[in-house]
N, CA, C and O atoms as CSV, one atom per row, in Angstrom:
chain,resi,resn,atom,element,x,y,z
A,1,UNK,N,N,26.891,43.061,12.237
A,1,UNK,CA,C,25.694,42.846,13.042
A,1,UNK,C,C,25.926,41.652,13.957
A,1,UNK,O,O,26.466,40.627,13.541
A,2,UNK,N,N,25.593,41.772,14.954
A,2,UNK,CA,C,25.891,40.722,16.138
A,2,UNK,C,C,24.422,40.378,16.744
A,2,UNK,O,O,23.621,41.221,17.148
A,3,UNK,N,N,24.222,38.922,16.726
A,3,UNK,CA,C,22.716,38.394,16.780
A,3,UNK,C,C,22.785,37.527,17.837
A,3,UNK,O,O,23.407,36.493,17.595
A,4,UNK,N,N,22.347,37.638,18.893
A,4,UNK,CA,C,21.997,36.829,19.945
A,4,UNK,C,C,20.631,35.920,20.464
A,4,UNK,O,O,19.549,36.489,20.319
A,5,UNK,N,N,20.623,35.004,20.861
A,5,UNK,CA,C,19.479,33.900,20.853
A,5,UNK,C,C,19.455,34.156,22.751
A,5,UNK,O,O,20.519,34.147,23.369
A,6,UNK,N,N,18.047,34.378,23.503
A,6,UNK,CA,C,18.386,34.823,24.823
A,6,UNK,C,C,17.057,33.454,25.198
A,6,UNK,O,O,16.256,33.044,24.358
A,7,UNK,N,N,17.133,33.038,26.445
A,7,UNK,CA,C,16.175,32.741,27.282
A,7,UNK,C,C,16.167,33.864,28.451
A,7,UNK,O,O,17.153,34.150,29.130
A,8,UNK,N,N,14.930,34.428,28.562
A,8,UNK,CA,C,14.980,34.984,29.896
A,8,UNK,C,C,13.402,34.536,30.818
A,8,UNK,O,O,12.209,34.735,30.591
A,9,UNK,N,N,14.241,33.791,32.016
A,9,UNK,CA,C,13.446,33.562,32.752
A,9,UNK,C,C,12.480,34.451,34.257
A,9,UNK,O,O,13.214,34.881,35.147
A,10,UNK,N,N,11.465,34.588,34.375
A,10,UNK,CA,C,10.896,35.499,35.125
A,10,UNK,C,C,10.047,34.614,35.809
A,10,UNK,O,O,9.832,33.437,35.518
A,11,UNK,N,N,9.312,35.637,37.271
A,11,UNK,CA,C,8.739,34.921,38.051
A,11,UNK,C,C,7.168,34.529,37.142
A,11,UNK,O,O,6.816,35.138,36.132
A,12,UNK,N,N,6.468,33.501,37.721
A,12,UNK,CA,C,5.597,33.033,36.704
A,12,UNK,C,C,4.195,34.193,36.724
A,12,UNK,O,O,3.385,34.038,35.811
A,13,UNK,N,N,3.980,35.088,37.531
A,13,UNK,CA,C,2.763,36.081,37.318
A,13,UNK,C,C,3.346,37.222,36.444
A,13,UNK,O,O,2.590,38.132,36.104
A,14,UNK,N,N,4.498,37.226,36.105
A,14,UNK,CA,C,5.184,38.421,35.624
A,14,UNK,C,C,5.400,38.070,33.917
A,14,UNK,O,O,5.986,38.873,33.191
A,15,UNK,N,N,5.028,37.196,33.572
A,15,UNK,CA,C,5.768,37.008,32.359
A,15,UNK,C,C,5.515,37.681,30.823
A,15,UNK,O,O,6.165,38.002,29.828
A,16,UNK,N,N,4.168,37.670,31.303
A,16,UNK,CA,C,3.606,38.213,30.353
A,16,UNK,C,C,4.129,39.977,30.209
A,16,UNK,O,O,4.409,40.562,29.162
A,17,UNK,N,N,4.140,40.535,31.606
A,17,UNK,CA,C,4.581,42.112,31.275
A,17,UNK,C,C,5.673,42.268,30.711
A,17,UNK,O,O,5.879,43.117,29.844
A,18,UNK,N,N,6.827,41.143,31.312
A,18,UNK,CA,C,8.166,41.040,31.099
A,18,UNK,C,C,8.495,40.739,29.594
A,18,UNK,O,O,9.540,41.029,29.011
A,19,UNK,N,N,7.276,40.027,29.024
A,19,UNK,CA,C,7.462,40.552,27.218
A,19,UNK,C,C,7.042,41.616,26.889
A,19,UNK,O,O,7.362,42.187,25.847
A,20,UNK,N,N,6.412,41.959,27.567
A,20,UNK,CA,C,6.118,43.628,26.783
A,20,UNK,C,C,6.898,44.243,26.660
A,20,UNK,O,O,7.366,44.650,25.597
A,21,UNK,N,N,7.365,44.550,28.147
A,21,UNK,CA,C,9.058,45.799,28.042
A,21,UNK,C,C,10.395,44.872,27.431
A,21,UNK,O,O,11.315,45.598,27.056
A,22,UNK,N,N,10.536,44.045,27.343
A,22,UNK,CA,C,10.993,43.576,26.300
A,22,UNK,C,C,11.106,43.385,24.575
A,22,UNK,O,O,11.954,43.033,23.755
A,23,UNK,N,N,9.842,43.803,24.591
A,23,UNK,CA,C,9.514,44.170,23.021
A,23,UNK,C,C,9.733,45.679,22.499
A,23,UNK,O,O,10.110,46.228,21.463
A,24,UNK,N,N,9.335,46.011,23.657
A,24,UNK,CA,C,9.462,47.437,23.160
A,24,UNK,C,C,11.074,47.862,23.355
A,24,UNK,O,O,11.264,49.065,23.528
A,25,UNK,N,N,12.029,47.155,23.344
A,25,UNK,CA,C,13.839,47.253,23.382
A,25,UNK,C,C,13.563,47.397,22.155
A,25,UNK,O,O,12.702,46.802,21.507
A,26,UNK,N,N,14.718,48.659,21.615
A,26,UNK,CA,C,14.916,48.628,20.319
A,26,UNK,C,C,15.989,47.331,19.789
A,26,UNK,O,O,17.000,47.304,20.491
A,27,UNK,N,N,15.973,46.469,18.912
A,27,UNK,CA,C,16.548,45.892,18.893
A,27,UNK,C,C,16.314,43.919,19.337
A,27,UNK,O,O,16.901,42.849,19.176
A,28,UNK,N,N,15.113,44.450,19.929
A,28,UNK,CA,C,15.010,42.912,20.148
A,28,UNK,C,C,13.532,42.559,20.068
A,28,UNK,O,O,12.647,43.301,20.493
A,29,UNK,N,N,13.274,41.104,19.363
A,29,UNK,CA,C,12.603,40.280,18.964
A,29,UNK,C,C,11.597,39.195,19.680
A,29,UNK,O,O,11.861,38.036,19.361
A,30,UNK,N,N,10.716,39.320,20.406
A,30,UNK,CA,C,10.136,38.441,21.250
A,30,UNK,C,C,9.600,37.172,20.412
A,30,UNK,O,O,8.928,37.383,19.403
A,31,UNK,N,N,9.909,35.772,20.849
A,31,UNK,CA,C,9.782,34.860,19.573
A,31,UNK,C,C,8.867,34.176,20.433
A,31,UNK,O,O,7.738,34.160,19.943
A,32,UNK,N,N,8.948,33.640,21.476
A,32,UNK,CA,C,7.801,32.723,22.113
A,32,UNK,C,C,8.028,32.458,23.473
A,32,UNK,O,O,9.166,32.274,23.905
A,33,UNK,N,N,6.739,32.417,24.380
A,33,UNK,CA,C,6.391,32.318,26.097
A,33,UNK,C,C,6.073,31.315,25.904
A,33,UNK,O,O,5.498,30.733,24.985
A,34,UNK,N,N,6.547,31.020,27.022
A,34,UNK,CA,C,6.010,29.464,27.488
A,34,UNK,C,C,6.171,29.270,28.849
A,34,UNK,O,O,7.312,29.020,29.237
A,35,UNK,N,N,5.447,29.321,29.499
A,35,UNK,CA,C,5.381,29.230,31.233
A,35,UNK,C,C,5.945,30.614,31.807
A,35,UNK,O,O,5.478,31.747,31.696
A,36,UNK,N,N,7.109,30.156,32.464
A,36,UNK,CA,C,7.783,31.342,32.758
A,36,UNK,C,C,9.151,32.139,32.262
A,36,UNK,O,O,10.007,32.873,32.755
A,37,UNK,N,N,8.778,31.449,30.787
A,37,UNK,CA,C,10.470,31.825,29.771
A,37,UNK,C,C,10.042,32.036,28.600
A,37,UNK,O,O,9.348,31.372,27.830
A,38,UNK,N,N,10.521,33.016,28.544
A,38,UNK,CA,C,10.852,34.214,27.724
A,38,UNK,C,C,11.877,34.091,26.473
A,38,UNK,O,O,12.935,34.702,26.621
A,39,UNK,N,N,11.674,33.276,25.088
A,39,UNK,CA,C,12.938,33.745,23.934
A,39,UNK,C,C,12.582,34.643,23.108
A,39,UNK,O,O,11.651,34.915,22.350
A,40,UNK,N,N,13.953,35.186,23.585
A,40,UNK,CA,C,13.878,36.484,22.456
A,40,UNK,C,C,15.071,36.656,21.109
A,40,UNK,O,O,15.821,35.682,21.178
A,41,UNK,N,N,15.321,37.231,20.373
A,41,UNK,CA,C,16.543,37.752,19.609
A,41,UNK,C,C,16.793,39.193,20.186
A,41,UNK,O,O,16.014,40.016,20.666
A,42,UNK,N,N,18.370,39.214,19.936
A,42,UNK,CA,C,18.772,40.526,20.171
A,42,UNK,C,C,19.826,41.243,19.300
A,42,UNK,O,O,20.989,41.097,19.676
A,43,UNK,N,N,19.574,42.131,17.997
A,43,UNK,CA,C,20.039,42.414,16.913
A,43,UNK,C,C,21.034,43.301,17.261
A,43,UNK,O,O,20.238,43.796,18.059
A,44,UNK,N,N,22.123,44.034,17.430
A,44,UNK,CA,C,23.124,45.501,17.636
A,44,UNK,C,C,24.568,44.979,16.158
A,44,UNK,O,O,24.993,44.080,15.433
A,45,UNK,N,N,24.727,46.568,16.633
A,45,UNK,CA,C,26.176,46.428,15.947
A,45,UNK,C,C,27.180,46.087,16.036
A,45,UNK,O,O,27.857,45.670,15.096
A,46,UNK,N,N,27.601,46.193,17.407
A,46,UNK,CA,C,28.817,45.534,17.620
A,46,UNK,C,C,28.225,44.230,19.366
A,46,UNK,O,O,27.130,44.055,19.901
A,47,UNK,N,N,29.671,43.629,19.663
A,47,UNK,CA,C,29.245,42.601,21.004
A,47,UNK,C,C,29.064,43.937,22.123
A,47,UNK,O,O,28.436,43.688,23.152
A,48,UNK,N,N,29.440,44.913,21.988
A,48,UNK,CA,C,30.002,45.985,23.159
A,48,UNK,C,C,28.108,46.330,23.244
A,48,UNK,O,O,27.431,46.040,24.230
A,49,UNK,N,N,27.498,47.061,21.843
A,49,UNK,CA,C,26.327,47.247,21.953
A,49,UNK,C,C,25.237,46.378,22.260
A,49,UNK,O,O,24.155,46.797,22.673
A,50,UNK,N,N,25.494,45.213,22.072
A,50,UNK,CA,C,24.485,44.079,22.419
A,50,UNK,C,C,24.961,43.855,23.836
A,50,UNK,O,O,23.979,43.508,24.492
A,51,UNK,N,N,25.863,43.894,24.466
A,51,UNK,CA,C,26.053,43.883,26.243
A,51,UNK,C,C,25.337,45.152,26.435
A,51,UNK,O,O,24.286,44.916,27.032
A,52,UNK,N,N,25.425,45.942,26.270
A,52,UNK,CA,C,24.513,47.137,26.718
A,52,UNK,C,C,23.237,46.812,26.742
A,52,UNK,O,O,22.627,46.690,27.805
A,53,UNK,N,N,22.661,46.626,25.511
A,53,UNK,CA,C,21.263,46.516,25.511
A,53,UNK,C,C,20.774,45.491,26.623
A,53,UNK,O,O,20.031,45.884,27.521
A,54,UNK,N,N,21.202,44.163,26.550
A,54,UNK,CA,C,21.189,43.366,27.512
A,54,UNK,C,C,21.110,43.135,28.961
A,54,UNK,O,O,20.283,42.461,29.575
A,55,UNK,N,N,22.230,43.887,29.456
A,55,UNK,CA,C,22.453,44.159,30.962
A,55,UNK,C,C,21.415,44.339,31.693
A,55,UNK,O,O,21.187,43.695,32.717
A,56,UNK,N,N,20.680,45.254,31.219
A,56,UNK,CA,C,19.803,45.356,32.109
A,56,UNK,C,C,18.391,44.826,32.097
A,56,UNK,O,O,17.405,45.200,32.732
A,57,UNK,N,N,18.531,43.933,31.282
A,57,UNK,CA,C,16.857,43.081,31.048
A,57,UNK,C,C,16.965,42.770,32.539
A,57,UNK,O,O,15.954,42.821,33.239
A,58,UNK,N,N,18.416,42.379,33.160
A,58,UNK,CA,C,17.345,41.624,35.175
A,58,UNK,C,C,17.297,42.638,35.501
A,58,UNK,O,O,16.715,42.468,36.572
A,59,UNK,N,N,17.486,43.836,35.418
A,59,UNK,CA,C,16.809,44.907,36.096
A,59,UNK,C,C,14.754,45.081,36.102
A,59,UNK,O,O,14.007,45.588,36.939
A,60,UNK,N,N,14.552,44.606,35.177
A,60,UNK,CA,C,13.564,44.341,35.085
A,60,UNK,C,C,12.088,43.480,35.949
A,60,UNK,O,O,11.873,42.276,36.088
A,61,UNK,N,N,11.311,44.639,36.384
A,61,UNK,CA,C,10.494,43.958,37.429
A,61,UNK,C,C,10.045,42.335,36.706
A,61,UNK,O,O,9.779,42.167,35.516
A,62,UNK,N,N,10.050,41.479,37.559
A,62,UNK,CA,C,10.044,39.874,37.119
A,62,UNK,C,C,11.073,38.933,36.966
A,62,UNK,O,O,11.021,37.780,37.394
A,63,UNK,N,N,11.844,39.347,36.460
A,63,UNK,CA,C,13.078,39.194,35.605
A,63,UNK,C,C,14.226,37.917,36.768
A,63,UNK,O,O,15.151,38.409,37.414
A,64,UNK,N,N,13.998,36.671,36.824
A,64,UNK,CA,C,14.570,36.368,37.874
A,64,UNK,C,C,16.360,35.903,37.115
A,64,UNK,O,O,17.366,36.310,37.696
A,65,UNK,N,N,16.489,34.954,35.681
A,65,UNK,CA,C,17.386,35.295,35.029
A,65,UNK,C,C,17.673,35.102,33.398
A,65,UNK,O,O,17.005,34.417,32.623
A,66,UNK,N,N,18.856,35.900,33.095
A,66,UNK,CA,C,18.930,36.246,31.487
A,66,UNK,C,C,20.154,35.180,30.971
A,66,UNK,O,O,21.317,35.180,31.375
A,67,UNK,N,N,19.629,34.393,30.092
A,67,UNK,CA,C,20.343,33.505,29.646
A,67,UNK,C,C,20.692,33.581,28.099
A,67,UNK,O,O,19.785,33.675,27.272
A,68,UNK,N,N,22.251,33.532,27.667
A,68,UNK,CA,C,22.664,33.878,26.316
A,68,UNK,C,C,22.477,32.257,26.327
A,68,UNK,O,O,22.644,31.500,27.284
A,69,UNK,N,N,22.013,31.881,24.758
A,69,UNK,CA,C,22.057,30.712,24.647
A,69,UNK,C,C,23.062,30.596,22.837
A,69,UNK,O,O,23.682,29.604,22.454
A,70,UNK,N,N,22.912,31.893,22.089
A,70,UNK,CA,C,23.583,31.790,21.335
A,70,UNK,C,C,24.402,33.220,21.011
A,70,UNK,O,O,24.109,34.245,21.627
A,71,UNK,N,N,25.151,33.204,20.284
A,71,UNK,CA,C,25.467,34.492,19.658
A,71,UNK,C,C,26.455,34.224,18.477
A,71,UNK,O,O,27.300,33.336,18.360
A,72,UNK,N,N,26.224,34.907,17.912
A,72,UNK,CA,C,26.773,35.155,16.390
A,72,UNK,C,C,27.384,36.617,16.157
A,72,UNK,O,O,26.683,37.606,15.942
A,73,UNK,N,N,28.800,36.625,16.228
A,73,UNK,CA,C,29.158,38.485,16.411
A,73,UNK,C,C,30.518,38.494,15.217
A,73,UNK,O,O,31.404,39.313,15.463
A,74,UNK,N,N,30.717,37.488,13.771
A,74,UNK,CA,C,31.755,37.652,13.040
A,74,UNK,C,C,31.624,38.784,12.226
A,74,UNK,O,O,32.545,39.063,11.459
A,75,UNK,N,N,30.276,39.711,12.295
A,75,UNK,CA,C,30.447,40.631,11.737
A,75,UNK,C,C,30.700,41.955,12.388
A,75,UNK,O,O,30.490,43.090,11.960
A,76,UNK,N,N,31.082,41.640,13.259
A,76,UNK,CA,C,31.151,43.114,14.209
A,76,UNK,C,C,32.633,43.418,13.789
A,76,UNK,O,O,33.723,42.847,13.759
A,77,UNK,N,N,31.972,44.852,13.424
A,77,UNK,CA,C,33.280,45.591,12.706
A,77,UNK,C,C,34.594,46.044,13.711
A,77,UNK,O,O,35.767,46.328,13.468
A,78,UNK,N,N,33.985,45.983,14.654
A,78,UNK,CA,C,35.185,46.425,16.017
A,78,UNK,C,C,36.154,45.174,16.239
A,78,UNK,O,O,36.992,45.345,17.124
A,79,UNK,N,N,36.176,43.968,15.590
A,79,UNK,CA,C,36.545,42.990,15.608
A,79,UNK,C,C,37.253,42.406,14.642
A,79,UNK,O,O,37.853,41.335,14.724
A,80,UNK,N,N,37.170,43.184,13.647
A,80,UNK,CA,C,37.551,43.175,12.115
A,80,UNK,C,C,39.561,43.207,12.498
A,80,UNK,O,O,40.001,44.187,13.099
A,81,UNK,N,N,40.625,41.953,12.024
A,81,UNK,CA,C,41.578,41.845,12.623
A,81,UNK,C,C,42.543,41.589,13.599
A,81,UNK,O,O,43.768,41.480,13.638
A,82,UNK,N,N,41.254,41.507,14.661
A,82,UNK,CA,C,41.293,41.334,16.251
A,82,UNK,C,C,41.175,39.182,16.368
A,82,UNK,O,O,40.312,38.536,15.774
A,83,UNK,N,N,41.919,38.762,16.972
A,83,UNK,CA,C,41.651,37.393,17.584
A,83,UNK,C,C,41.248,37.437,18.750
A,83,UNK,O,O,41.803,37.974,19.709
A,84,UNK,N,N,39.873,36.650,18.706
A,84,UNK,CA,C,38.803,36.565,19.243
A,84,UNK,C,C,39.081,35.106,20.269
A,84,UNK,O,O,38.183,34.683,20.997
């Protein structure tokens, strides 16, 4: 399981929608707004699936930008043997 810690920042009339469709991502966790930023968690199986899910949060009406602030991916099995 590969766990990511995100800020995503949006324009300030938007923020509130921009958690909604954000919540409703399978996979991710809306933890707390505050002005115009957005933290969320973002749970997948491997780093390959958590870039997917991800990518396209700035596609997102508001969405000005998506910031990884952490990630945790030693259990991703695609990685199992691999130097990282």
């Amino acid at each position: 399981m590969v766990i990511s810690s995100i800020v995503v920042e949006t324009v300030q009339d938007k923020v509130k929608q921009v958690a909604e469709k954000l919540g409703e991502c399978e996979g991710v966790e809306v933890h707390h707004v505050e002005g115009y930023k957005i933290i969320i968690t973002v749970e997948a199986e491997t780093l390959d699936a958590s870039y997917d899910l991800t990518k396209d949060f700035i596609q997102i009406t508001g969405v000005l930008a998506v910031n990884l602030i952490y990630c945790n991916f030693e259990d991703d099995p695609t990685l199992k043997n691999k130097v990282v």
